[in-house]
C-alpha positions, 0 to 999 in steps of 0.5 A, spaced: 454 484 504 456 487 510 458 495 507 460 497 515 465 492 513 467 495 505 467 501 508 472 500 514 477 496 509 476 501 503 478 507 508 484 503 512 486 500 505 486 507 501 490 510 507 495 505 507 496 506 499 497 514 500 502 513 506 506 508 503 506 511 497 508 518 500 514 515 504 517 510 498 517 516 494 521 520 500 526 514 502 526 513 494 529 521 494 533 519 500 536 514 498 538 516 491 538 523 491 534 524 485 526 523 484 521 517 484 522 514 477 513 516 475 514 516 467 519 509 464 520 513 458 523 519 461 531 518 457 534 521 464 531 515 468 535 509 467 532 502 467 535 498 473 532 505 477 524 503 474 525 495 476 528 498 482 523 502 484 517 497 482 520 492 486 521 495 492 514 499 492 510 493 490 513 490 496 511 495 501 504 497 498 502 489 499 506 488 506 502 495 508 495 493 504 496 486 509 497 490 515 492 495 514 486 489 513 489 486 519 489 492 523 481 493 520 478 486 522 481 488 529 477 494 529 471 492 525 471 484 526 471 483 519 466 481 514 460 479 518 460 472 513 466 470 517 463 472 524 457 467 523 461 461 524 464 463 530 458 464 533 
């Protein structure tokens, strides 16, 4: 178990989660004009709004989450388990 590693990644990983987090809500408000749909049972949200909205932040968490490692294991080198076999 290497922690130098869970800590890198869990830092880079919870900073990509806040700022994508911060511009899919921004972007979400720029494009439409109203709030990010947070609670489904809100009757002044409409359904394509949540689907929507699911859909695009999903997609944007996991693509930033993807970088985020990458970008770690450039910085870090990965787990050390992975690093032994290049050795």
């Amino acid at each position: 178990m290497d922690i130098g590693w869970r800590v890198v990644s869990t830092g880079a990983t919870l900073a990509a989660t806040l700022l994508t987090t911060k511009a899919v809500t921004a972007g979400w408000k720029a494009v439409t004009g109203r709030d990010a749909p947070v609670d489904e049972d809100d009757p002044e949200v409409e359904w394509w709004e949540v689907i929507a909205f699911t859909v695009v932040s999903g997609a944007l968490l996991g693509l930033a989450r993807h970088f985020a490692l990458r970008g770690a294991t450039k910085f870090y080198g990965g787990p050390v388990e992975k690093r032994i076999d290049k050795v």
